[in-house]
C-alpha positions as a Markdown table, in Angstrom:
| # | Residue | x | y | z |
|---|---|---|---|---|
| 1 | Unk | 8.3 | 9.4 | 3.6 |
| 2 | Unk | 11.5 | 11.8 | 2.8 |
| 3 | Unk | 14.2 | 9.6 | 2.1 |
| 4 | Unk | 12.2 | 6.5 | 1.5 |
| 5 | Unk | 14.9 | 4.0 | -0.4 |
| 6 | Unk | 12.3 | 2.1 | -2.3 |
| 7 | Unk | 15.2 | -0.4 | -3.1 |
| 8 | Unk | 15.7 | -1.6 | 0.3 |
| 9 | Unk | 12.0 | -3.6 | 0.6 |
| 10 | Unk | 10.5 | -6.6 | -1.0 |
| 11 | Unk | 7.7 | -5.7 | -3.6 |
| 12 | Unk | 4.7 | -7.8 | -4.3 |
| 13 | Unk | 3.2 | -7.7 | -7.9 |
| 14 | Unk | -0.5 | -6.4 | -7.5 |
| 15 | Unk | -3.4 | -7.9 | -10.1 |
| 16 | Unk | -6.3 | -7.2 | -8.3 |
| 17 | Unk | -7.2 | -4.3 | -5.6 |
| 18 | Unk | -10.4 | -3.8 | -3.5 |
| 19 | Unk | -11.5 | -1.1 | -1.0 |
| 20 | Unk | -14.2 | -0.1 | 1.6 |
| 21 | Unk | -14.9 | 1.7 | 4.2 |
| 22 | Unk | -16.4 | 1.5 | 7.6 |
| 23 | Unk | -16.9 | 5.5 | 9.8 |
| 24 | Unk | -13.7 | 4.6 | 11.3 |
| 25 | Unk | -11.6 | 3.0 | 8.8 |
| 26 | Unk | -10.6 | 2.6 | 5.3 |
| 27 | Unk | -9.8 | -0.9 | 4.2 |
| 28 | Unk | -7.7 | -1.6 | 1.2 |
| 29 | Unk | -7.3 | -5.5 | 0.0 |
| 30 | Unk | -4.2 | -6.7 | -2.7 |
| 31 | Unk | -3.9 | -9.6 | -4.6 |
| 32 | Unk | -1.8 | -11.6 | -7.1 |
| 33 | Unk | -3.1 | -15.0 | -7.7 |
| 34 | Unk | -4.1 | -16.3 | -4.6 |
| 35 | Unk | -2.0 | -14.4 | -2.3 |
| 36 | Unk | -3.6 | -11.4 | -0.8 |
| 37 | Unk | -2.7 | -8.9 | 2.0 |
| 38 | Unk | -5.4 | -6.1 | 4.1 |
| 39 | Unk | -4.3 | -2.9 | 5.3 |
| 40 | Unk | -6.6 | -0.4 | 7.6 |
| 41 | Unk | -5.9 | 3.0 | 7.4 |
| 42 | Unk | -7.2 | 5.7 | 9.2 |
| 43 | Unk | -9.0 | 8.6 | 7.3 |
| 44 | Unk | -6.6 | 11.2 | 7.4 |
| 45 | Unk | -3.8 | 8.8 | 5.8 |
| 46 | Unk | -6.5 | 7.5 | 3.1 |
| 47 | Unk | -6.9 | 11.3 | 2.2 |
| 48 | Unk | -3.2 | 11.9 | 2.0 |
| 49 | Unk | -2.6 | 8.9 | 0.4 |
| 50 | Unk | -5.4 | 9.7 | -2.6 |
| 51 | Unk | -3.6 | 13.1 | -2.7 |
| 52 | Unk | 0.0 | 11.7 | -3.0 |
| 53 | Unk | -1.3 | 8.8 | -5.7 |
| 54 | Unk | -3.1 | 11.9 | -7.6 |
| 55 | Unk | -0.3 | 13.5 | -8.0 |
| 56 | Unk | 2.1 | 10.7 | -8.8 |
| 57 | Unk | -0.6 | 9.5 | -11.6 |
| 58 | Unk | -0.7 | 12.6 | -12.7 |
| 59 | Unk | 3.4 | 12.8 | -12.6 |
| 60 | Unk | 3.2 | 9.6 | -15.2 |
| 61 | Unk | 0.9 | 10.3 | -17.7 |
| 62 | Unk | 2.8 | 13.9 | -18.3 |
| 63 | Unk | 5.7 | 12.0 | -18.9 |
| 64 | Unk | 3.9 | 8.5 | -20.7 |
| 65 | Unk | 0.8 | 9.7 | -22.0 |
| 66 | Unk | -2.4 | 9.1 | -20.3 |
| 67 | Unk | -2.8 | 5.4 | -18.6 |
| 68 | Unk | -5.7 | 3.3 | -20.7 |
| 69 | Unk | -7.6 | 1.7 | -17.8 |
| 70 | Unk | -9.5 | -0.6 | -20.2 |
| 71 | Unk | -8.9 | -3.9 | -18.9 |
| 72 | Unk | -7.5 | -3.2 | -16.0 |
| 73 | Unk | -9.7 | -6.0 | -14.6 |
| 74 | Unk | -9.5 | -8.4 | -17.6 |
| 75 | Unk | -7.6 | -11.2 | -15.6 |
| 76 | Unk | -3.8 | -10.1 | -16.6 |
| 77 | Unk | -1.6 | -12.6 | -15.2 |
| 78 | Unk | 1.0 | -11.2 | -13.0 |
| 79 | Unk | 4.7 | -13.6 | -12.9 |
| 80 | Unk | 3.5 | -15.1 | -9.8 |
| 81 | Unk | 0.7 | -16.7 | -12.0 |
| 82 | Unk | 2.5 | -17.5 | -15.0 |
């Protein structure tokens, strides 16, 4: 996604994030509050994807430290809930 202008789309706060799997398909689930919205990606793009986030995570925590995933699931609001 060269040239990607991350300004020019809408973004959606995400609280909450599930995935699975079927042998054709990955399926990845977002929520805030009680919006959600489904995506099904094809292997190949789920692989690239894990290897892209990898490295942005990565990217972060050499910049900010490693990220503290306790309480990632502890029911943080996001604005749309507030």
């Amino acid at each position: 996604m060269a040239g990607f202008d991350f300004n020019k789309v809408p973004k959606l706060m995400v609280d909450s994030a599930s995935i699975n799997y079927t042998p054709q398909h990955f399926l990845l689930a977002f929520s805030s509050g009680p919006a959600a919205s489904a995506y099904v990606l094809p292997p190949p793009l789920m692989k690239a994807m894990l290897a892209a986030w990898s490295e942005k995570v990565a990217d972060y925590e050499r910049q900010h430290g490693p990220i503290d995933t306790r309480g990632a699931e502890t029911g943080i609001q996001s604005p749309l809930q507030m």
